[in-house]
N, C-alpha and C positions, 0 to 999 in steps of 0.2 A: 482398420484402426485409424482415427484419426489423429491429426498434426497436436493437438492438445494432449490426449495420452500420450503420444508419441513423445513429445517433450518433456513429460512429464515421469517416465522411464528412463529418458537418456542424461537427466537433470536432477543429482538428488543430493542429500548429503547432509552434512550441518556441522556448522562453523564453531571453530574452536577458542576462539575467543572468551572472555572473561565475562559471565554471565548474572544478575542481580533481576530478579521480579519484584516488583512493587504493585501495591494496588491504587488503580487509578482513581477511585473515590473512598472517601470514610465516608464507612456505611453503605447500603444498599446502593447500586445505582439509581440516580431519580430516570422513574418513569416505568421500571422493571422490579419494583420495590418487594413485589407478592413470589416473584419468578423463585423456585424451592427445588428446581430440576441440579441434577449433577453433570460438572462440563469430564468430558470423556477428550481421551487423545488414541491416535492406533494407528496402522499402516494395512489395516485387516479391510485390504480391500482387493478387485483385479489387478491394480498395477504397482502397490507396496507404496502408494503416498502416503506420506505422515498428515495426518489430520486432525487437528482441532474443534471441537465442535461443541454444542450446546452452551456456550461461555456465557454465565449468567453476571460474575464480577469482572468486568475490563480491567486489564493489567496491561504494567510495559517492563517486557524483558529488555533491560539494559546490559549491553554491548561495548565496552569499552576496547579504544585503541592502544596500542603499544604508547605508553608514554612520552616515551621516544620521539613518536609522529604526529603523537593530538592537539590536533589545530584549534581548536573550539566551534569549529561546526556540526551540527546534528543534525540526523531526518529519522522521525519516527518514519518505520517504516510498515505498512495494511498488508497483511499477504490478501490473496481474493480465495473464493470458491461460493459464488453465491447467494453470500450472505446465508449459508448453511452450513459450512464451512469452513475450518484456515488453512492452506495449504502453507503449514508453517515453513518446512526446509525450503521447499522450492519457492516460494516468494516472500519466504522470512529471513531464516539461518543464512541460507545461500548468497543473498545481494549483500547481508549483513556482513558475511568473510570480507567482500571484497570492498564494503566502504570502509570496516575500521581498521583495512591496511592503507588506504587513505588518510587515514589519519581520524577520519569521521566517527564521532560515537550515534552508536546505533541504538535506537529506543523500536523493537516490536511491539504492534500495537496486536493486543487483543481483544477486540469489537464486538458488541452483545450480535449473537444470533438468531436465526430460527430456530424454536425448539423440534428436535427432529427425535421420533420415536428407536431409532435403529444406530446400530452403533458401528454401518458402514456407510454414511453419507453421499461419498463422494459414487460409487456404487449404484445410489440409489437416484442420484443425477444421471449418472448415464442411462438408466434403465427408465426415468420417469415417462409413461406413457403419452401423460399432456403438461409441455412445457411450459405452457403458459401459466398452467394452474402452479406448476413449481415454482417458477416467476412470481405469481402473483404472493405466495405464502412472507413474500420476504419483503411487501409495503410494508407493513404495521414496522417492521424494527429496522426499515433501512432508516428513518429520524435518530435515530436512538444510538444505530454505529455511526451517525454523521455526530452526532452528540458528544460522544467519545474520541472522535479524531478532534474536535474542536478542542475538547478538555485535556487531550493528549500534550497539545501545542502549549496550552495555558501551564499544565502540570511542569514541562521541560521547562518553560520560559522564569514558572516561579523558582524553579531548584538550578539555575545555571550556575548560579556561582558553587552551588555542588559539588557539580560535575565538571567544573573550568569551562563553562562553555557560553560563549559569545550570545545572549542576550538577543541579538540582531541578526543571526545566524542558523533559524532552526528553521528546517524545513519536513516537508512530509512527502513522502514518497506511497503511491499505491498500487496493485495490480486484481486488474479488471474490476472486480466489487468493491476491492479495498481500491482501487481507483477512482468510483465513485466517489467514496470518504475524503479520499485525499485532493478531488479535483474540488469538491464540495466545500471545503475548508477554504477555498480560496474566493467566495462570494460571503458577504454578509458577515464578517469579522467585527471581531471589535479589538482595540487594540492589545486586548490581556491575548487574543485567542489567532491573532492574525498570523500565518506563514510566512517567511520572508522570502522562502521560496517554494514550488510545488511542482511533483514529478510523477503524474497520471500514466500507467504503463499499459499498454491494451484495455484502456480504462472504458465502463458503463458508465457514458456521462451524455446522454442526447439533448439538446438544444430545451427539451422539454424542463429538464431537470436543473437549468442555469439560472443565473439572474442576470442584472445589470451589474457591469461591473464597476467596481468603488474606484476614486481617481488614483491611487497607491495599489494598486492591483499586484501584487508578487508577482516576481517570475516564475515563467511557467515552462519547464520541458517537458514534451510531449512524445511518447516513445509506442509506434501500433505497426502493424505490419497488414498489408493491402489485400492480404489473402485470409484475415480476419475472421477465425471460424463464426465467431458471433455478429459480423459486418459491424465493429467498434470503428471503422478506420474512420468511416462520415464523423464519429464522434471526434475524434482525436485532430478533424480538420476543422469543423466546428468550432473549438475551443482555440485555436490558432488563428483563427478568421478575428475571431473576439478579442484579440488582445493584441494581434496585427493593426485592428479597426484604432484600438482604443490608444496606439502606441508605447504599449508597456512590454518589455522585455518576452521573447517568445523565441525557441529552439524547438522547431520536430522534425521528428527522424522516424520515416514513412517509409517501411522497408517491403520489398517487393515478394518476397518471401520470409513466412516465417509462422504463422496460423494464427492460433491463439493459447496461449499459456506457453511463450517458449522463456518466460524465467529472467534470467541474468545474461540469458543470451545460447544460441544453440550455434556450434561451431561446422553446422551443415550447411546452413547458409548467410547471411551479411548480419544478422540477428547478433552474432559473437560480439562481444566486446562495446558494446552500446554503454555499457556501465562507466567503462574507461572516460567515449566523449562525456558521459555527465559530469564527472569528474572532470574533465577540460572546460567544462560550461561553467560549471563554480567558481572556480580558481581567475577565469578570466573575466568572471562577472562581480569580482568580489566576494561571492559568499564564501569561498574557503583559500587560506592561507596559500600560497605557491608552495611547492618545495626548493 
């Protein structure tokens, strides 16, 4: 069994916080306008994930904090699995608990996927015999969940006074696939759609997939671990190289064990509490209030 199920076993759950779905577009998504399939959810797999899938309308489960503590910072947050996939609790629900006792309101993004025939996914990743062809299924709509996290940012940004939430303040957080989405958002912005800050977590983001980056480049934390089932770690140095070069704001945390898919953090080894330094990365960088 590898480091990824493994984490994905010892890491479950979902957060009890105050929950609201919205739909990210009126009317059809542009560009998936004909798409007529039904998005399915279940945990009907080997290891009991809860999974997301076939999502033809992108929504954001919003996540509010205790009143008490809401600062006016936000980060929609991408769970990953593929872009076949949302491993909602564990890179949804889960990091969700512990930002909106932060104070942080939490926006889940739910990003168009591959339409996948079977109604065990994640299942059907470990079992695929050629992975590249798996790979390859998910070009045509990785534009399409980058489309979504861009429109995710704009949506927060138009509704903050909504939500009391600081305008200047929204950030997006992603893991692995949905860390592409969310490392993606931080090239090629305009200023309805730009991030003020961005938090790629074991992220699928290779030098191939960047651009140049704009002289206002958002902050960027960067969280992978070196034993990297899918070797993301080049990528996550990659992205730190580029914003080291270019002088704009840059925290990673390159941890020596931990695989791939360990979540919010796995209490086995240095992976625990990564969530917390983000949370000391905000605060001391300005985007979220001190306590």
């Amino acid at each position: 069994m590898n480091k990824y199920i493994l984490c994905f076993m010892l890491l479950s759950g979902i957060a009890n916080a105050q929950q609201k779905e919205i739909q990210l577009y009126k009317g059809p998504a542009p560009g998936s306008e004909n798409w007529t399939w039904k998005e399915g959810m279940n945990d009907k797999n080997s290891v009991k994930v809860m999974t997301v899938y076939n999502v033809v309308h992108p929504t954001l489960m919003v996540l509010l904090p205790d009143p008490a503590v809401a600062n006016g910072t936000s980060v929609i947050v991408c769970p990953g699995g593929g872009f076949h996939f949302l491993a909602i609790n564990h890179e949804g629900n889960n990091v969700a608990k512990l930002l909106t006792k932060m104070g942080i309101t939490v926006f889940i993004l739910k990003y168009r996927l591959v339409h996948v025939l079977s109604d065990n996914p994640f299942d059907d990743m470990l079992q695929a015999e050629d992975h590249k062809a798996w790979d390859d299924e998910a070009e045509p709509i990785i534009p399409l969940a980058i489309a979504d996290g861009r429109e995710a940012i704009a949506y927060v940004r138009r509704h903050a006074a909504e939500y009391k939430l600081a305008p200047d303040r929204i950030g997006i957080m992603g893991f692995s696939a949905g860390g592409m989405v969310a490392a993606s958002t931080a090239f090629k912005y305009t200023a309805d759609n730009r991030p003020d800050f961005v938090a790629p977590v074991y992220a699928d983001m290779p030098e191939s997939r960047q651009a140049p980056l704009q002289p206002d480049a958002p902050p960027i934390f960067l969280v992978c671990a070196t034993d990297d089932d899918f070797g993301f770690a080049p990528h996550a140095i990659s992205l730190y190289n580029k914003w080291y070069a270019a002088k704009r704001p840059v925290e990673m945390h390159l941890f020596g064990k931990g695989g791939h898919g360990f979540g919010v953090g796995n209490a086995a080894n240095t992976t625990f509490g990564w969530v917390d330094q983000f949370g000391r990365w905000l605060t001391t960088g300005g985007l979220m209030k001190g306590k």
